[in-house]
N, C-alpha and C positions, 0 to 999 in steps of 0.2 A: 969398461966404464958404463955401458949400456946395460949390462948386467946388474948392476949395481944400483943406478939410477933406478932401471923397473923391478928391483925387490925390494926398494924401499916404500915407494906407493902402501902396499898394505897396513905401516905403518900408523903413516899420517893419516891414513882413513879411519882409522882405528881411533887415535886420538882424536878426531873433527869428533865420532857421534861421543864420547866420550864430553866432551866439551859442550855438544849441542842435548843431552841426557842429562847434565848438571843445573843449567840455564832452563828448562822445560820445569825442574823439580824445585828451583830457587822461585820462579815463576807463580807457580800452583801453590808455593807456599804465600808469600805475597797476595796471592788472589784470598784465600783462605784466611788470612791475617783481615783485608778488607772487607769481607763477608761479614766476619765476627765482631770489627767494628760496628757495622754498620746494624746488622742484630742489635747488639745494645743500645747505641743510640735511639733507634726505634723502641724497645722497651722504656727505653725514659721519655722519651716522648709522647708516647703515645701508653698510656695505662692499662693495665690490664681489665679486663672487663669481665663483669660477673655474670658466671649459667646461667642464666635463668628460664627457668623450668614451670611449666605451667600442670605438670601435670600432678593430678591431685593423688592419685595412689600412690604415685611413688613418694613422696609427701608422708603417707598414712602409713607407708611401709619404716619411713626415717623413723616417723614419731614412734613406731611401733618397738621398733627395735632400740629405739632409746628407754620405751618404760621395760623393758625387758632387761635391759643391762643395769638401769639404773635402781626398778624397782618403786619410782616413787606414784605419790595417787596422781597428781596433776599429769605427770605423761601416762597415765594410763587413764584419765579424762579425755587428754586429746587423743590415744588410741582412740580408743571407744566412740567419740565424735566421728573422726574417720571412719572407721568400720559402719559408723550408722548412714553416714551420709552415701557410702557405695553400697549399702545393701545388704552388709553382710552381717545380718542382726543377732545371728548367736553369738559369734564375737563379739560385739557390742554388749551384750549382755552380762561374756563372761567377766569382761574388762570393770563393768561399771557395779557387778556383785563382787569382785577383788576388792577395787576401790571400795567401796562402802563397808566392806569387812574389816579393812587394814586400820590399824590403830595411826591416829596421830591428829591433825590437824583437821578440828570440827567441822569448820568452812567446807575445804574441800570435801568432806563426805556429802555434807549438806548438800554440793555441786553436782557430786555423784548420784545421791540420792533424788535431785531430780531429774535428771538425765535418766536414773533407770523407771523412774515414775513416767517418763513421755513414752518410753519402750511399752510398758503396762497400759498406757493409753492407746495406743496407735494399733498392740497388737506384735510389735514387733520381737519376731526370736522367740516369745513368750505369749501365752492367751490373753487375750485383750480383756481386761479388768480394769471399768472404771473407778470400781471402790478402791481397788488394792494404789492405783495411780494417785487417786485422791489422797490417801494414809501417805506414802510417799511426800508428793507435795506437802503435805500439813507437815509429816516431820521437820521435815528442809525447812522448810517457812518458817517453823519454831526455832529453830537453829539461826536464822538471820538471812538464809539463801533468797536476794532479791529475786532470782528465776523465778525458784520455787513460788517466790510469795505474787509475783505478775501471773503466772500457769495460774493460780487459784482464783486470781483478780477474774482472769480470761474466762473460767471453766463456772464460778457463779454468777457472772451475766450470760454466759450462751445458754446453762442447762434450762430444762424446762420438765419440770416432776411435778405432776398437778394436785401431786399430798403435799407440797411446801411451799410457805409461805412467800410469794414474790416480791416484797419489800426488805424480807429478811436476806434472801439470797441478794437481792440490791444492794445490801448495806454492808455484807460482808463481802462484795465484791470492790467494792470504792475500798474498803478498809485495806484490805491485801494493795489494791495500787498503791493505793497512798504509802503504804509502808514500804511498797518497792520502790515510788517514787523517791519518797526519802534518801532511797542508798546509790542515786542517781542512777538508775535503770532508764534506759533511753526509751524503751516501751512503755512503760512505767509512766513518766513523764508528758510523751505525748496520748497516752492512755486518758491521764488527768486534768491534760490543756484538751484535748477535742467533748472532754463530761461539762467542765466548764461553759467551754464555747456553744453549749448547745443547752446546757443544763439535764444533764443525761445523771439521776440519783442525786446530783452536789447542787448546789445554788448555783444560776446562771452566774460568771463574773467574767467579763473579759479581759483583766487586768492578770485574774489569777489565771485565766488559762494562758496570757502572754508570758507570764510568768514560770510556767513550765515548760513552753516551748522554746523558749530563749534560751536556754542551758545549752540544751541539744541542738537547735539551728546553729549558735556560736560555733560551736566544734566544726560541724560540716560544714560551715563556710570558710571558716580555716583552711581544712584539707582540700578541698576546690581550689581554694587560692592557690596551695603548693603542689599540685600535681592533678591528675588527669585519673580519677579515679572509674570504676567500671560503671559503664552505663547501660540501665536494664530495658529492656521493652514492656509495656505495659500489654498484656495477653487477658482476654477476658473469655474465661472458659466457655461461656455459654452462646456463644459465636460459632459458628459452623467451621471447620475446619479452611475451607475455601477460604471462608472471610477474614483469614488472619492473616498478615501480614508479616511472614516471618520465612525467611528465607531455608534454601534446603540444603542438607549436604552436596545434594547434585550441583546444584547451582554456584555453588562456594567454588566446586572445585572448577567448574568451566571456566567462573572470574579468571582463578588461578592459573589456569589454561594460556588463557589471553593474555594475560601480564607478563607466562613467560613466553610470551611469542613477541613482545618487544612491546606491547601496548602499555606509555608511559601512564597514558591517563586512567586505564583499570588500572595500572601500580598504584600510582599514589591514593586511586580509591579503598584499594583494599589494605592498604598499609596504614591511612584512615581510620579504617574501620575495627581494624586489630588495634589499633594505640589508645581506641576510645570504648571498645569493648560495645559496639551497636552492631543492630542488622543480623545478627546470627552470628557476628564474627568475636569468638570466645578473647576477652582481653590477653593480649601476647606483645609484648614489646620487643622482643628478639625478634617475631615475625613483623610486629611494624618496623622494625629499623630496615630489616633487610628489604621489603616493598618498598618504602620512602627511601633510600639509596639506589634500588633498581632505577624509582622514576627519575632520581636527583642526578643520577650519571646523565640522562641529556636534558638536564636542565629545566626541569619540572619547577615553575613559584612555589606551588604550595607544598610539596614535597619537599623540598628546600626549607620554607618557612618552619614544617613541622618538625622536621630535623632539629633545626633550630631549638626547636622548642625541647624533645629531647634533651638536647644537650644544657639546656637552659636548667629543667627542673630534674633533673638526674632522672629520667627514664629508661628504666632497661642501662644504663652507661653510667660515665662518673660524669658530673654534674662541674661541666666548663664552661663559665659566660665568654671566653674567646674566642672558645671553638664556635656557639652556638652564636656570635657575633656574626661573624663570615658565613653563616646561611643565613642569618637576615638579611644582610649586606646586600648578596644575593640575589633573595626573594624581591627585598625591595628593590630594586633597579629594575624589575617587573610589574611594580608596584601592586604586589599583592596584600591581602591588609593585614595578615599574619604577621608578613613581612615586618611590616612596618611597627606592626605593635610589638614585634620583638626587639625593634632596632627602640622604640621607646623606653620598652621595659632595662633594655641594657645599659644607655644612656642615664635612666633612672636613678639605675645602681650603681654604676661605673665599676669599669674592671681594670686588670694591669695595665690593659695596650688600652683605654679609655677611659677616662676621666668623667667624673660625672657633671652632666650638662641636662641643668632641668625644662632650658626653654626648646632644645634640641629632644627631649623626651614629652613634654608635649604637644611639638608640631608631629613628631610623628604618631603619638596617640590620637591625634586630630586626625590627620589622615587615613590612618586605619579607622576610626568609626565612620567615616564620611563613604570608606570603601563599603560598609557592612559588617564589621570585625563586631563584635559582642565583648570582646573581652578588649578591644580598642574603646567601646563605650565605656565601659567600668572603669580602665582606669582613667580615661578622659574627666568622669565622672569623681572621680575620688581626687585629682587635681584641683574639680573647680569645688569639690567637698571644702579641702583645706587651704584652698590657694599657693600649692605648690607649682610652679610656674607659669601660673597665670593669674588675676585677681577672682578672688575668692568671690562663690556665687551659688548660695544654695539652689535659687530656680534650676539653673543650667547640670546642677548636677542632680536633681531629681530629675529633668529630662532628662539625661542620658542615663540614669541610672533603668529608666522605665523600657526608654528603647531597648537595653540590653536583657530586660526583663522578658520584654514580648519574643527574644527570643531564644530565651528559655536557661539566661546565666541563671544561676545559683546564687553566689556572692552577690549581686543583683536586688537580687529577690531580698535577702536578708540587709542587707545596706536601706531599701526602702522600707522596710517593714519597722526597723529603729526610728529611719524619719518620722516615721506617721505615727508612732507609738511615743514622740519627745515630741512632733509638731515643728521638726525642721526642716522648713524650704518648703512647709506642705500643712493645709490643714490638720490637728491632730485626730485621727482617727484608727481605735481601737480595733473596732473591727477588721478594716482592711491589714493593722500588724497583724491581728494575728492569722489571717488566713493563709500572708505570706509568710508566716513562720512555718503555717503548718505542709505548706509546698514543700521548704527548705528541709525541712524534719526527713518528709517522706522520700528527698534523695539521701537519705545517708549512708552509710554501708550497713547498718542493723537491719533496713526494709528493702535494701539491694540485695545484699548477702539470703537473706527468706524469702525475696522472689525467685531467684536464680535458682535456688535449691527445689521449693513447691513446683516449677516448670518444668524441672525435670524429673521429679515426679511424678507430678501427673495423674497420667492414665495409668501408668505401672502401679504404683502406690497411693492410691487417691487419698489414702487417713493422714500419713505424712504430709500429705500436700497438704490437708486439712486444717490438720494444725498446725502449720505455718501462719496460712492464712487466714483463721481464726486468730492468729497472735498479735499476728497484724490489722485485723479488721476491728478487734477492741482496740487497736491504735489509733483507730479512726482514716483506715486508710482506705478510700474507695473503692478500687479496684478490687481489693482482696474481699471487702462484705460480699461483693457480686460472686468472685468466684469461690468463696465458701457458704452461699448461700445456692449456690448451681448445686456445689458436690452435693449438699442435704437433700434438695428438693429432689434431684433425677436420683438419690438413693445408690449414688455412687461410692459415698462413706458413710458409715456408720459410725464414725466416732464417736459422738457425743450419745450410745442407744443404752439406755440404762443394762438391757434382758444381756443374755449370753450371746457370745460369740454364734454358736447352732442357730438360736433364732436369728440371728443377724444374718445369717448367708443362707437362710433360707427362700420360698417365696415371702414377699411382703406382705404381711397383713396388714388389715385397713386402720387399727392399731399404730402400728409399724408406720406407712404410709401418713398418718395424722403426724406422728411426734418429729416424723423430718419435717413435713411442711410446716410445720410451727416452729423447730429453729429456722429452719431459710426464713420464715418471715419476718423476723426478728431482724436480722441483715438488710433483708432487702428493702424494710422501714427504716434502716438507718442510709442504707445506699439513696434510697429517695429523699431523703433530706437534705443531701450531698446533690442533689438533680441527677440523680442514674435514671437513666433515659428506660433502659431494660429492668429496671427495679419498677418504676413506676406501671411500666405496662405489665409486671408479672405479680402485681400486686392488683391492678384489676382485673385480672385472669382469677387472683385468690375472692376476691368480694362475688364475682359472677357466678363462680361453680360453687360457691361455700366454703371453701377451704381454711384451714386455719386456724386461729382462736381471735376471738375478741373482746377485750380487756372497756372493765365498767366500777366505776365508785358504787361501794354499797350504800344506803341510808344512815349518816351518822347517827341520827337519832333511835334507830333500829337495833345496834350494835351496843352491846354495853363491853367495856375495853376496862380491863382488871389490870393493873398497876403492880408491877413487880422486881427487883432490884436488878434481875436481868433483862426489861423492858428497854425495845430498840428506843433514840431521840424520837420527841414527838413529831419530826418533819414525816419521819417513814409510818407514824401510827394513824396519823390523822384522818384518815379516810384508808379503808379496808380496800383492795382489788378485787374485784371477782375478773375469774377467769372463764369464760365458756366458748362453747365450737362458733363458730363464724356460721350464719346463714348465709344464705344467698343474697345480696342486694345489688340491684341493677344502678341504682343510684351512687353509690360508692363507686363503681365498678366505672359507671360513666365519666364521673368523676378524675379518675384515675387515668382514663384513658383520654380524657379529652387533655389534660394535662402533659399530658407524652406526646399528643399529636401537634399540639402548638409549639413543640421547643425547636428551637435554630438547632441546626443541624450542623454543627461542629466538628464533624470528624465524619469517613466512608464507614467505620462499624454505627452509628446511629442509625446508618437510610432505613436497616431494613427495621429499625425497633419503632421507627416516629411512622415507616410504612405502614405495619400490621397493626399498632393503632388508631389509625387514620380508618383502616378497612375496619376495624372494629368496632367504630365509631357507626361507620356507616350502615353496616348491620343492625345495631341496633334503635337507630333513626329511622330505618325501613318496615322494622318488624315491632318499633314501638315498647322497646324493652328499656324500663327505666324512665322512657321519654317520650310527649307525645309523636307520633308516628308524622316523619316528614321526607318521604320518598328526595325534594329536589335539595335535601339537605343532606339526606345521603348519597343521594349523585357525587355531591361536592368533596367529598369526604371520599369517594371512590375515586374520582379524579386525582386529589391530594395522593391517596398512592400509590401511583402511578407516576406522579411528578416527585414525591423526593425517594423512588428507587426507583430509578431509570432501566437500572442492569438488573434488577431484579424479577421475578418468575410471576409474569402480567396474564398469564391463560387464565388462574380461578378470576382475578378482575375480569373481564372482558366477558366472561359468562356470566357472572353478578350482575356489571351492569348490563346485559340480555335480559336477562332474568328481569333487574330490578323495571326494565322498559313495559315487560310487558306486564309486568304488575303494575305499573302506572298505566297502562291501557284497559286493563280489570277496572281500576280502582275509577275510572272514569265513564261507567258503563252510571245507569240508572238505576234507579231499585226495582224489584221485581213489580208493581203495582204501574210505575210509570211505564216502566217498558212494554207491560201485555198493554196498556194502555196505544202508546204508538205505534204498536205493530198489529193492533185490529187495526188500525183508520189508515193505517199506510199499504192501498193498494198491489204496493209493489210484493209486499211480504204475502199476501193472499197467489199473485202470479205465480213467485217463489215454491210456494208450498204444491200448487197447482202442477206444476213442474215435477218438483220430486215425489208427486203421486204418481205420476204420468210414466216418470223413470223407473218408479217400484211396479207398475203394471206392468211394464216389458220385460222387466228383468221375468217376475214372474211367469210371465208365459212363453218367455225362452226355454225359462228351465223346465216347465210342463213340455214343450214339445224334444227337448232334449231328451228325457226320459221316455218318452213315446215311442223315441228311435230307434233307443238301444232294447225293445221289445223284439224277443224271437218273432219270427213269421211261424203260423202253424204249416206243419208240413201233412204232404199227402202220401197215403198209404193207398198201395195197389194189392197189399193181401189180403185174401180173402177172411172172412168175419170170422171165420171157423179156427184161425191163428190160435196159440197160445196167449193168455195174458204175457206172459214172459218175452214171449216173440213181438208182440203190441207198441210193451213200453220200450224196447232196447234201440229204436231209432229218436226217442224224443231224448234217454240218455245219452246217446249220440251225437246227439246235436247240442248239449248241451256241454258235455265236453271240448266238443269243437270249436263254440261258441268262448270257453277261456281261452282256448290257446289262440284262437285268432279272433280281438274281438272287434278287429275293422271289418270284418268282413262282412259282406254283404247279404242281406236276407235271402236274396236267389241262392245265394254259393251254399247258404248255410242247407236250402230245402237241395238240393243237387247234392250236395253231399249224405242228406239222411236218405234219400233213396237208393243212391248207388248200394249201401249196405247191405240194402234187400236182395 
């Protein structure tokens, strides 16, 4: 029986793992089943979200390989774009001489054709030919190509060719805008509102430059409204490297460093700064999301709030007011003012899990502007516009339209600029709409998209940059007259140089050197019209040394003007231009400079431009150039500064005023008649003299006895007379030898030694 009992054991062991082998594998499947649940449910909840990719070659690479399979012009325009914009200009070239070869659709040649016309201009892939560029454009223009037809607008107001006619080249410059205007060219457009605004070739009108500008502001205050588009820094070339303001790769990456070391507040800055595309930080909403989630995991407001906002206008994700509900939610219970203006905006619109409640969306739009929110004023402001949730008030919402203005909304900007252009809530005034339109214009993505690209040209490419900024600067956009009127003047590009290429990269002649400085100063007159602080002062730099050209009406009555069926309107005939070189004039020049040194100082790149005319001032106050001679006027002007550049390089001041001190101690001396006058009858100056007779007699008969001393002793000879001549002189040679090598020595030592010889 015991036998029996212990052979069956192996058995039942047998069947337990058997049993506990089944149960492990029903288990795992089970587990497996809930996995897979639980995967889908998460894909339906949560949506798939799209790549996105900021990187611009591989971009250039898609489009490439799209006009390769597909064959057509348009994707072998935006090849060709791509390939020009990374530099790779024979490509570009070959793309845009396909394109213009291939039979089909007019338009798009025309497009091609002036694409490979800016190639011909810049130089790029191909020798830099400004006719062949011009032939180019003129094609395309004939064709209808509004590009084309602005590039001509641009290229006959910059040139300067002193065989043609500068009213004529005027007149067919306004013509090309105008006809680009027409086909709604956003350059084009603000091209024709800043000629207006100013009266630049057309009649002064402010109504009609309102009226060009308004198209184009419309649009971009749209797209501000619905999303967060790139924002550029404004870079002015002709600023010292130091004095810019723009952050490095090194720096980027230390941020980075930090943030992932747990630092929530550099997260949410640099997450910030990627969503809004500032500071050096290239726009990437993949990398802001995942910085604004770094910070939002412990509970960051405004990390929170921008989240929010994300999910609000579909940035980088798909675009949920429920989701982006619950980070207001959030923010606000922090009462950050994001927050808040997000919990308004949501309330606003109402979504599935909220209904909309408009007295619930202006309290908290109230609260977000009282925080400082900009975008809580706006729409606080458009409530008391139309009286949605509160009673209607045009003052209140021009005040708050204004606050959100000063700091620096966009929609803003454009919202007051219709006020003041209809006279609602606000006196009517033209001019003020249109300056705010031309704010509005100049953020849009046409002069965003051309700075970003000219910046990063640069220094590598300075013609590309050129003509960016030339594009832009007959847009009437400031910034860019200043730094395409740098590239000319420092002879960085040659774009605009009629001669060849060889002469262009050669040294500069004074030819050469004349025809840049007279396009920069074409610019840098329009930049000071604008108050460029640096235009202003680099234009009396042009009046002082000569530089330039200076434009004069000839004699109507001198001129006799022959009538003929292709004769310009009589606006451009009526009075002839002469063109000739600039003289020197200190008057102008002071002129120019005193005007630079009196401007408010708005910003850290002014100090050193309102400095150096201050000191230029006072130079020529001292030495009487242009101006009667007023040394304690130029003191003041020396001090000036010194006071608005503090951090700036004070050693040449501080010797000026040395210098200028003891030029006002000169200058307070007597005339020569008074002064022999005072200095016969003043005693003291007889003592004086008496003195330094006294000192010139001693010195004198120092130096007589001095020389006395260093006289040999004659020495004595004990040979007899009967000696040779030869034997005579050979101790006085002796001693005169002896006399260089040792010439302390003593007249004894000197006669002691010529005797021993004997």
């Amino acid at each position: 029986g015991s036998r029996s009992h212990l052979g069956s054991r192996p058995g039942v062991a047998c069947h337990d793992r058997r049993t506990m082998l089944r149960l492990l594998i029903v288990s795992l499947t089970l587990l497996l089943l809930l996995y897979g649940v639980k995967v889908a449910l998460l894909k339906l909840a949560i949506p798939v979200e799209p790549d996105i990719t900021s990187d611009e070659e591989a971009q250039s690479r898609t489009v490439k390989g799209s006009a390769e399979e597909e064959g057509s012009s348009i994707n072998e325009l935006k090849a060709g774009q791509a390939a020009y914009r990374r530099n790779d200009d024979v490509e570009a070239v070959a793309l845009f001489g396909a394109c213009v070869e291939k039979p089909g659709d007019m338009s798009m040649q025309a497009a091609c054709k002036t694409a490979l016309g800016e190639l011909h201009l810049v130089g790029a892939g191909v020798i830099r030919n400004l006719s062949k560029a011009t032939v180019l454009f003129q094609e395309a223009a004939d064709a209808g190509d509004p590009d084309a037809q602005f590039n001509l607008g641009a290229l006959y107001g910059a040139l300067h060719v002193p065989a043609e006619d500068l009213q004529r080249r005027e007149a067919l410059a306004v013509l090309h805008l105008y006809a680009a205007s027409t086909a709604g060219h956003p350059g084009a457009l603000m091209a024709m509102g800043y000629r207006h605004m100013h009266g630049y070739g057309v009649p002064q009108a402010c109504t009609t430059a309102a009226l060009n500008y308004i198209d184009v502001a419309k649009r971009i205050a749209g797209v501000y409204s619905e999303g967060m588009p790139q924002a550029v820094e404004l870079v002015r070339l002709n600023l010292h490297q130091k004095d810019r303001k723009v952050i490095s790769a090194s720096e980027i990456n230390l941020f980075v460093q930090i943030a992932a070391s747990g630092d929530t507040t550099v997260a949410a800055a640099i997450g910030k700064r990627y969503l809004l595309g500032i500071e050096g930080f290239k726009q990437d909403y993949h990398k802001a999301r995942h910085y604004l989630r770094m910070a939002a995991s412990k509970n960051h407001p405004a990390a929170l709030a921008l989240l929010g906002y994300m999910h609000c206008l579909g940035l980088g994700t798909t675009k949920n007011l429920d989701t982006a509900y619950s980070y207001f939610v959030s923010a606000a219970t922090q009462n950050d003012p994001n927050g808040h203006n997000g919990l308004g905006f949501v309330y606003f619109r109402g979504t599935n899990a909220q209904a909309r409640n408009l007295r619930l969306a202006f309290r908290h739009f109230n609260e977000s502007a009282y925080l400082g929110s900009s975008d809580g004023m706006f729409n606080l402001a458009s409530m008391y516009l139309t009286g949605t949730g509160t009673d209607q008030s045009f003052q209140m919402a021009v005040l708050y339209y204004t606050q959100a203005l000063d700091r620096g909304h966009t929609p803003a900007a454009y919202s007051l600029a219709v006020m003041h252009l209809n006279g609602i809530g606000t006196v009517r005034d033209c001019d003020i709409a249109v300056n705010l339109l031309k704010k509005v214009c100049e953020r849009g993505e046409w002069v965003s998209s051309k700075l970003v690209d000219a910046y990063e040209y640069d220094e590598r490419r300075p013609d590309k940059a050129a003509l960016l900024f030339l594009k832009l600067a007959e847009a009437g956009h400031e910034v860019a007259q200043i730094n395409v009127a740098h590239l000319f003047d420092s002879r960085q590009s040659v774009l605009l140089y009629p001669g060849s290429s060889d002469d262009a990269d050669q040294s500069p002649s004074a030819e050469m050197q004349h025809h840049s400085r007279t396009l920069a100063q074409r610019f840098y007159e329009l930049s000071a019209e604008q108050g460029g602080s640096s235009s202003e002062l680099r234009l009396g730099d042009y009046s002082y040394y000569g530089w330039g050209v200076a434009t004069s009406f000839k004699d109507q009555d001198s001129t006799v003007h022959e009538t003929s069926d292709d004769s310009l309107p009589p606006m451009y005939t009526l009075n002839e231009v002469e063109i000739s070189a600039q003289h020197v004039d200190y008057e102008a020049s002071l002129a120019r400079y005193r005007k630079t040194a009196e401007m408010t100082v708005t910003g850290e790149w002014m100090s050193s431009f309102v400095a150096r005319a201050s000191f230029n001032l006072g130079y020529m106050y001292q030495f009487g150039l242009g101006v009667k001679q007023d040394l304690h006027t130029a003191k003041q002007h020396y001090h000036r500064c010194r006071e608005v550049d503090p951090s700036g390089i004070h050693t040449p001041v501080t010797m000026v005023l040395l210098g200028l001190g003891v030029h006002m101690q000169y200058l307070r001396l007597p005339n020569k008649e008074k002064l022999f006058e005072r200095l016969v009858v003043d005693m003291r100056f007889h003592v004086l003299v008496l003195h330094l007779v006294a000192i010139l007699v001693v010195l004198a008969m120092r130096c007589h006895f001095a020389r006395s001393l260093r006289r040999p002793w004659p020495t004595v000879s004990h040979h007899s007379t009967t000696g040779s001549a030869g034997a005579e002189t050979a101790p006085a040679a002796s001693a005169e030898s002896s006399s260089d090598v040792a010439g302390d020595a003593s007249p004894v030592r000197r006669v002691t030694e010529g005797m021993t010889l004997h």
